[in-house]
Each structure stands twice: as C-alpha cells, then as structure tokens.
TORKOL-4160 file (C-alpha; in steps of 0.2 Angstrom, whole numbers, padded with zeros to 4 digits, m for minus):
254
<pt num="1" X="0000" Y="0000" Z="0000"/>
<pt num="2" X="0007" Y="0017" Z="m0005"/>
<pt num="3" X="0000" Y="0033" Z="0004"/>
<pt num="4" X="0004" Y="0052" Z="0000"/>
<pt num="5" X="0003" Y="0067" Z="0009"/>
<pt num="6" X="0008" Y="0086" Z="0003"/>
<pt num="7" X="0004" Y="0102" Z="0009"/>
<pt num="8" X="0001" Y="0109" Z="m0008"/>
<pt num="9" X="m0002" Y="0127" Z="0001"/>
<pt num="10" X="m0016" Y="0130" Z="m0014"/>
<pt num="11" X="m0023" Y="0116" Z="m0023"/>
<pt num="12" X="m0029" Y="0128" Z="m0038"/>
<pt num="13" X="m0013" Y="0135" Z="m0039"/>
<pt num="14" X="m0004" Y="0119" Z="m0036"/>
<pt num="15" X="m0017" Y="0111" Z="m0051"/>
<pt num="16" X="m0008" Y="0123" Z="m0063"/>
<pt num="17" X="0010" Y="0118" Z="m0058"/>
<pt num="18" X="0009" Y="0102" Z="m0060"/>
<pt num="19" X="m0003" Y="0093" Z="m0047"/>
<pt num="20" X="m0012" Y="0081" Z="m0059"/>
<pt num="21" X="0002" Y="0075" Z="m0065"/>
<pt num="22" X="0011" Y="0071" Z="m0049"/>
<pt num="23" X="m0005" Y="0062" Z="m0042"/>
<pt num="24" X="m0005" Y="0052" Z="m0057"/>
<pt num="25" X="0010" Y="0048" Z="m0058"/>
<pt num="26" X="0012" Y="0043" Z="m0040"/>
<pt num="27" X="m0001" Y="0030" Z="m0041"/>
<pt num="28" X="m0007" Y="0031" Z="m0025"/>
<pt num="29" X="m0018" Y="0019" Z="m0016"/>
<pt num="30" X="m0021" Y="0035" Z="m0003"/>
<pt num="31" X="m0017" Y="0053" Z="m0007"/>
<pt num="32" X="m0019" Y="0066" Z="0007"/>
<pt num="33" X="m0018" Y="0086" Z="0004"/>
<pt num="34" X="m0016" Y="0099" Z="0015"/>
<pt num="35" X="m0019" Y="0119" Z="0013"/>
<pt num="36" X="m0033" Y="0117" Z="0000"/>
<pt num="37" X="m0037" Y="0135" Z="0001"/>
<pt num="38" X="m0054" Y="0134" Z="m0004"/>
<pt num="39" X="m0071" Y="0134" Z="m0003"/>
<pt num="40" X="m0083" Y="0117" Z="m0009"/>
<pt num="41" X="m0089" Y="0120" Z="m0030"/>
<pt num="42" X="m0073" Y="0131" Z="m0030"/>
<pt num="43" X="m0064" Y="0116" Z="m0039"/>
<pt num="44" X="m0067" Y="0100" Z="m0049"/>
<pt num="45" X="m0054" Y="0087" Z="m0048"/>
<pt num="46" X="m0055" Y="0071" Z="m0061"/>
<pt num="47" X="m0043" Y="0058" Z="m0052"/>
<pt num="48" X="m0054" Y="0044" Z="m0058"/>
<pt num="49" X="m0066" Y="0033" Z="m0054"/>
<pt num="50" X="m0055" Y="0023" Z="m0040"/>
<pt num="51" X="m0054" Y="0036" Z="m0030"/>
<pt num="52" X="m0066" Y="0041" Z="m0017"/>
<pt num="53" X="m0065" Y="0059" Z="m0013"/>
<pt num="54" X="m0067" Y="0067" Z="0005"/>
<pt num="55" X="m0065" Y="0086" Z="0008"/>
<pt num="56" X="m0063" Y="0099" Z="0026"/>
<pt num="57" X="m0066" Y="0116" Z="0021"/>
<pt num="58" X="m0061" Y="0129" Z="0034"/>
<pt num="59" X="m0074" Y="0140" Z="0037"/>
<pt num="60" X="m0064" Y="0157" Z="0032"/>
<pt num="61" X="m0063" Y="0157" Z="0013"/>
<pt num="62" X="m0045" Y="0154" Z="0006"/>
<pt num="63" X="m0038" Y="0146" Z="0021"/>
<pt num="64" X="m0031" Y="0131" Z="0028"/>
<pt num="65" X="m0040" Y="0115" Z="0024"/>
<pt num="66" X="m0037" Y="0095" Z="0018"/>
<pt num="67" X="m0042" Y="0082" Z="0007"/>
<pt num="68" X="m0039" Y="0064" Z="0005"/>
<pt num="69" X="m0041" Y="0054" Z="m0011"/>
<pt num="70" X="m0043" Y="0036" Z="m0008"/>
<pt num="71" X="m0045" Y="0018" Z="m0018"/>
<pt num="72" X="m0052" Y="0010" Z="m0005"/>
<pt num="73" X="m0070" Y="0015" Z="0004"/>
<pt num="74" X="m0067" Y="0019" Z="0023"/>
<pt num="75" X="m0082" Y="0011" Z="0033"/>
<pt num="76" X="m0083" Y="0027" Z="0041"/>
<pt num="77" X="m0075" Y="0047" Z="0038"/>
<pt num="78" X="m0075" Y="0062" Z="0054"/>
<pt num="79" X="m0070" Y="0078" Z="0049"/>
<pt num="80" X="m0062" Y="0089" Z="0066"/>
<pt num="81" X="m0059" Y="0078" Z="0085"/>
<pt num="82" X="m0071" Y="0069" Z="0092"/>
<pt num="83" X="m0089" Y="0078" Z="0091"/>
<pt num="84" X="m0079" Y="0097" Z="0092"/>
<pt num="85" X="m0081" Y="0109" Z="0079"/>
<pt num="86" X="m0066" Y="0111" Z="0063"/>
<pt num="87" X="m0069" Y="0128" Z="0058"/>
<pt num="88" X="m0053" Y="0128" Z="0051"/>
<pt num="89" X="m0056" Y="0109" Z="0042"/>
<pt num="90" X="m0040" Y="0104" Z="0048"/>
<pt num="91" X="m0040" Y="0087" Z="0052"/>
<pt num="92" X="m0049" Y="0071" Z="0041"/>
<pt num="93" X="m0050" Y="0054" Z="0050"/>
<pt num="94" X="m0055" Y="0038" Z="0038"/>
<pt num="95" X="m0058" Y="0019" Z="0045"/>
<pt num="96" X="m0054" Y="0004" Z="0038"/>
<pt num="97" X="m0053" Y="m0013" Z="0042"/>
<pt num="98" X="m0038" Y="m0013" Z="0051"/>
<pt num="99" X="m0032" Y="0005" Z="0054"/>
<pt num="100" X="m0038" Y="0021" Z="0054"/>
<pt num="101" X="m0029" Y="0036" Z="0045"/>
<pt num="102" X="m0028" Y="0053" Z="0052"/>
<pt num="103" X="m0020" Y="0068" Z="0038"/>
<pt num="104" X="m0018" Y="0083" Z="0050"/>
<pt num="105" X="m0015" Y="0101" Z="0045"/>
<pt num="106" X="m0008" Y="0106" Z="0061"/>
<pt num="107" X="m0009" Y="0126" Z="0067"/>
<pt num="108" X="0004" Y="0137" Z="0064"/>
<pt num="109" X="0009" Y="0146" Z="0081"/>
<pt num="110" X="0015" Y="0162" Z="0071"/>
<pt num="111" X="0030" Y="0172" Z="0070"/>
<pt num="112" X="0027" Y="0182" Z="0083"/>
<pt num="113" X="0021" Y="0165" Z="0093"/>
<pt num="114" X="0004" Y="0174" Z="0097"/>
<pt num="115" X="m0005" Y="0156" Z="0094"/>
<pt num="116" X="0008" Y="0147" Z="0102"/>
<pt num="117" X="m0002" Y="0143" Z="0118"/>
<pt num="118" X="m0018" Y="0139" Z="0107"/>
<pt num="119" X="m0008" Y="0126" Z="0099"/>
<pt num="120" X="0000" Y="0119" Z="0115"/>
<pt num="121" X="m0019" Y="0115" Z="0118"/>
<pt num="122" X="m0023" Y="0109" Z="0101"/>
<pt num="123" X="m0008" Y="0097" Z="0102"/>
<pt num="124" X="m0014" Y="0090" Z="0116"/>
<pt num="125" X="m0033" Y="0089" Z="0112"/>
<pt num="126" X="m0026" Y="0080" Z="0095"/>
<pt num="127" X="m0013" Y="0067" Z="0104"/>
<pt num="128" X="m0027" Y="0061" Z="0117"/>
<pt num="129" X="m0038" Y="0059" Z="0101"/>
<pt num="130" X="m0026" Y="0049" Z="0093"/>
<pt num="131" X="m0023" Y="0039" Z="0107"/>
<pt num="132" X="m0043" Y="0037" Z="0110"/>
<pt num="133" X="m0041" Y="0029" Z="0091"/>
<pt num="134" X="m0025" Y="0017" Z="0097"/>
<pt num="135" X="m0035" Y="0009" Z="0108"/>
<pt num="136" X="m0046" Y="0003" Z="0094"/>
<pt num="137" X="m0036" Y="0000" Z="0077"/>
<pt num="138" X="m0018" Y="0004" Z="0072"/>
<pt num="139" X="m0017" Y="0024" Z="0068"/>
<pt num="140" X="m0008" Y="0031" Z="0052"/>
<pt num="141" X="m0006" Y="0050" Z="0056"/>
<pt num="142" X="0000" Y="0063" Z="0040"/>
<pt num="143" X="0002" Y="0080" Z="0036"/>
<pt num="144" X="0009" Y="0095" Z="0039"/>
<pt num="145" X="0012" Y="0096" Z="0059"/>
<pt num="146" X="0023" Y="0113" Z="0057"/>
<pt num="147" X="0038" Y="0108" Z="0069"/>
<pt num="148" X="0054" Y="0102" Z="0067"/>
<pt num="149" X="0056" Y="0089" Z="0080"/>
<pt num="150" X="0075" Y="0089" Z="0080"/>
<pt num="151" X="0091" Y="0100" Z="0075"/>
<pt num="152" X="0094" Y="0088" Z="0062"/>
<pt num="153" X="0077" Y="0091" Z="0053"/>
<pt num="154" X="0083" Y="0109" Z="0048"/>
<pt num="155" X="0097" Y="0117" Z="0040"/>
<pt num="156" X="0100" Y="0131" Z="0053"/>
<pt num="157" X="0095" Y="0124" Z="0069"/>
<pt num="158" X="0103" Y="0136" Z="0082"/>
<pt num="159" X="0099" Y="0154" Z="0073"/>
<pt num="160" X="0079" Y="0145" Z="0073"/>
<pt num="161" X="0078" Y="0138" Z="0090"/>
<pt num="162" X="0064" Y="0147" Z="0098"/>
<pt num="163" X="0055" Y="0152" Z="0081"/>
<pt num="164" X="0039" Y="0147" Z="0076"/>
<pt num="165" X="0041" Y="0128" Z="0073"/>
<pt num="166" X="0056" Y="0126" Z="0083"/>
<pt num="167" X="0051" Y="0130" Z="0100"/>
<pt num="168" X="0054" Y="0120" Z="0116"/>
<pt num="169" X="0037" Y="0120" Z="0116"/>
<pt num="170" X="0032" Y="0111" Z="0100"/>
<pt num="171" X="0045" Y="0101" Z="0100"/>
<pt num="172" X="0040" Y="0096" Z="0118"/>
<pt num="173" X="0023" Y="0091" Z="0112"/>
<pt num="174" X="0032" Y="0081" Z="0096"/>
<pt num="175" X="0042" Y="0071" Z="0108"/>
<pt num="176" X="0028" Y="0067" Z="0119"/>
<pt num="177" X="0017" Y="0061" Z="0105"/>
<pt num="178" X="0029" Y="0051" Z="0099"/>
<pt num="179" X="0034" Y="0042" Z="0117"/>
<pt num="180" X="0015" Y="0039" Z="0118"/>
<pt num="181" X="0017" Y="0025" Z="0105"/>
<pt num="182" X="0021" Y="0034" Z="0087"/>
<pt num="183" X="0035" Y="0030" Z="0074"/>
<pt num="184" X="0042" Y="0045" Z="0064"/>
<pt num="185" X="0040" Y="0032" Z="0049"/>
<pt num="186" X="0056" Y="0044" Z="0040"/>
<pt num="187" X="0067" Y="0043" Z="0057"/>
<pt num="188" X="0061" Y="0024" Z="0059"/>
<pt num="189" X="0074" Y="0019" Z="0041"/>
<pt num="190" X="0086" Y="0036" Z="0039"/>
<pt num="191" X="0087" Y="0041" Z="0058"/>
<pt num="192" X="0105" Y="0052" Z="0053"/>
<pt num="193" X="0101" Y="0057" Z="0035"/>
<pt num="194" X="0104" Y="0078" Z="0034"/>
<pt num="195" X="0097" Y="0088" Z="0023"/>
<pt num="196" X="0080" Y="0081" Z="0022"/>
<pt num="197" X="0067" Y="0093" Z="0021"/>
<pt num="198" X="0049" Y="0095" Z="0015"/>
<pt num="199" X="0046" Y="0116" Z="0015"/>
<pt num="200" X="0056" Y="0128" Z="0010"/>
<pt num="201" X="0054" Y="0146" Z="0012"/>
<pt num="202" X="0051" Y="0154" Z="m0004"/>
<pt num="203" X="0064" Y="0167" Z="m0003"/>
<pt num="204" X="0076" Y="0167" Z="m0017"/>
<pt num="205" X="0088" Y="0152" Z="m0020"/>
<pt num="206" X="0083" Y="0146" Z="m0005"/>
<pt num="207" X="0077" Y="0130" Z="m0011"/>
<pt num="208" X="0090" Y="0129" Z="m0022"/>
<pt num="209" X="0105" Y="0131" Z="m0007"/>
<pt num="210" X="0092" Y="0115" Z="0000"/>
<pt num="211" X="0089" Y="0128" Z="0016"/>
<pt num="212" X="0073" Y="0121" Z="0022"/>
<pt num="213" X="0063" Y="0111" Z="0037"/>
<pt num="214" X="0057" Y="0093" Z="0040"/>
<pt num="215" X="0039" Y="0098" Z="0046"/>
<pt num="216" X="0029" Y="0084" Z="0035"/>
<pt num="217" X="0027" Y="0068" Z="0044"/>
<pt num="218" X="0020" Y="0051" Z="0042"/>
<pt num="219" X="0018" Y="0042" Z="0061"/>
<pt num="220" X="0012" Y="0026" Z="0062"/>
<pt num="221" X="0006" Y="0016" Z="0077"/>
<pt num="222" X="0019" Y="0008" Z="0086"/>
<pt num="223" X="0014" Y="m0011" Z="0082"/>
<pt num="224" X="0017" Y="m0004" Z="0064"/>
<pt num="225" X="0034" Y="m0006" Z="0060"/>
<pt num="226" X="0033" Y="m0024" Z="0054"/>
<pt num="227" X="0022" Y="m0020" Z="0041"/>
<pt num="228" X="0034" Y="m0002" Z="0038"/>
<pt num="229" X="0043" Y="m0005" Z="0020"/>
<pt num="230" X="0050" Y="0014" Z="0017"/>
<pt num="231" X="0047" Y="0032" Z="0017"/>
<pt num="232" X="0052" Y="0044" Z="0007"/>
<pt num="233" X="0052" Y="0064" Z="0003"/>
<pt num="234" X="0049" Y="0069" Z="m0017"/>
<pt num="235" X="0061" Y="0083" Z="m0013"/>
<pt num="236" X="0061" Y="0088" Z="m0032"/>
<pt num="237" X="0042" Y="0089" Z="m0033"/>
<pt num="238" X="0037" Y="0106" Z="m0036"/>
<pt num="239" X="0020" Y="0115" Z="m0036"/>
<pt num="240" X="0022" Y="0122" Z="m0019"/>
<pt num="241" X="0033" Y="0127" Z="m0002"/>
<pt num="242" X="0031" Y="0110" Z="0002"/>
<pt num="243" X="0036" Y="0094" Z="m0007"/>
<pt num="244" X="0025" Y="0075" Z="m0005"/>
<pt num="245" X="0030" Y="0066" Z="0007"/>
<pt num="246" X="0028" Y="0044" Z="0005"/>
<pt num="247" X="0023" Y="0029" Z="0014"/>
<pt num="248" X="0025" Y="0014" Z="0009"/>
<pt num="249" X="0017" Y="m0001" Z="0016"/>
<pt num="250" X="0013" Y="m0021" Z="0017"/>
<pt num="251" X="0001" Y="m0032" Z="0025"/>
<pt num="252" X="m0013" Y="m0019" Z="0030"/>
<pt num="253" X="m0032" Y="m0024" Z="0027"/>
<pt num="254" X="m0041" Y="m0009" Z="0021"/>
C-alpha cells in the first residue's frame, strides 16, 4: 500500500504547476492534501473513478484546509476531533478494516508566537484523540504538523531555536506524542540522514541552497513497524513550499 501526503499550500494553484500529473504519476492507493485554500464548487478534480474523494473546508474562505483521495471505501470518515467543531477543516479521520488514518494540518503558532499557547492546547486535544483511536485500530497520522522535531530536521538549527516551529514548546509536544506510541516512519529507516526537508521558504535560491525544514510527517502506530517497507520525501516535486511526502506499506487490510 502506498499513501501520499503534501501540503500543496493552494490546490488551484498547485493544479496549474503540475498537481495532476504528480498524483498520477504517484499512483497512490491513498493521497492526502493539506492547505486546499478553498471553498466546496470552487474546484473540480477528475482523479478517476478509483478514487473516493473526502474534503474539510475551513470556514474562512482561502484558508487552511485538507483532502484525502482514496481507492479503498473507509467504513466510516469524521472531519475535526471527536464531536468538536473544525472551523478551520483541519484534520480528516478515515476507518478501515484494520487502521484508521488521520491527515492533519496542524496550526501554525505564528512568528510572533501569538498562537503558540492555542496550539500547546490543540496538540494535546489531538494526541489524546489519537490515542482514543490506538486503543481501537492501528493509527496512520499525515500531514503538515509545522515543527521540526529535532536540529537535524533543519538546516539552521541554532539561529531557529525558539522560532515558530522550533520551539521548546512544540518540540516538547512532538516528543511526547511520539513516546506515547508513534513512529516518525522517516526517522524509523534514515534516523541520521541531513538535509532532508519538505518546506522551504520561498525566498530566493533558497530551495536551491536546499535551506529548508522537515515539518511533514507520516507516524504510524507503534505495532506498525513490521508492516513499515519505506518512506520517502519527493524533494524535487514542485508545485508548492512543500514537497509530497511517502509511505509505503505491506500487510494492512483496508
């Protein structure tokens, strides 16, 4: 099983630099988007037949939002935790047989860290909802969870430590999640490869130099790592800030 996940920070304008093509190409079994930026009729997307479509529009027009595109019907699909409101349409939870998979778009605390203690709460409302899931099925979490969990996951980890995304805080909250019974799927097989990012500024040549973060994730239940065959990062896919990010997969019952 293959799954996908990118923050395309715009799907229309991701659809016109080459989004189609890469999602075609991919041949995904399940492909999650992030920052869909737009509102339901705004966009008609032909990926076939296969796939079963599932959208979570934030409520504020041209902001935040996901998506997931999948070949296999989930028994059941929650948009937001639990019974609370998504305004922001950040979070899609689909069930299958054996697993449930989680794509997350998780909240910026700013640059002037203003949001910084609404996402400390956030964090923790969304690992005891994960956890709530564990408890039932295996749990496949992707997406955009805006920290770099450790220096080697940017390029300039001391002049960024206390930024937004680098924080004690959120780094805290990574850790946490992670000793609750996660793998970081990419740190699971390439635990000291450098230079591995997903965003990068889009500040001159600054993809070009390769000065970016690791802040796209695929974690995977614990029990998991038997059935863990590789992850990956399509660095050279562009189309947004972000590149995809890929898990690949054996033994699971959709």
């Amino acid at each position: 099983m293959k799954l996908v996940s990118w923050n395309v920070n715009g799907l229309r304008a991701c659809v016109g630099k080459g989004f189609n093509e890469y999602f075609k190409e991919s041949a995904a079994d399940i492909f999650c988007v992030q920052e869909t930026k737009l509102q339901e009729g705004q966009i008609v997307l032909e990926q076939g037949e296969e796939y079963y479509q599932y959208w979570n529009y934030a409520q504020k027009k041209g902001y935040s939002g996901t998506a997931v595109f999948t070949r296999i019907k989930p028994i059941s699909v929650r948009y937001g935790l639990e019974e609370d409101s998504e305004p922001e349409g950040r979070t899609i939870t689909l069930e299958f047989d054996s697993f449930y998979l989680v794509n997350v778009y998780t909240p910026n605390a700013k640059r002037d860290l203003t949001r910084l203690d609404y996402r400390m709460e956030w964090e923790d409302r969304f690992r005891t909802y994960l956890l709530e899931l564990d408890k039932r099925k295996p749990v496949i979490v992707c997406g955009d969870l805006n920290v770099a969990h450790a220096d080697i996951d940017l390029k300039n980890a001391k002049s960024n430590r206390g930024n937004s995304g680098f924080t004690d805080e959120e780094r805290g909250r990574m850790t946490i999640l992670l000793e609750s019974g996660f793998i970081d799927t990419f740190r699971y097989f390439y635990p000291d490869t450098e230079g591995a990012y997903t965003w990068w500024s889009y500040m001159p040549k600054i993809r070009e130099r390769n000065v970016g973060w690791r802040i796209d994730y695929f974690l995977a239940s614990s029990r998991l790592a038997p059935q863990l065959i590789d992850a990956a990062i399509d660095c050279n896919v562009l189309g947004s800030d972000h590149c995809p990010v890929v898990l690949t997969m054996k033994g699971l019952e959709a």
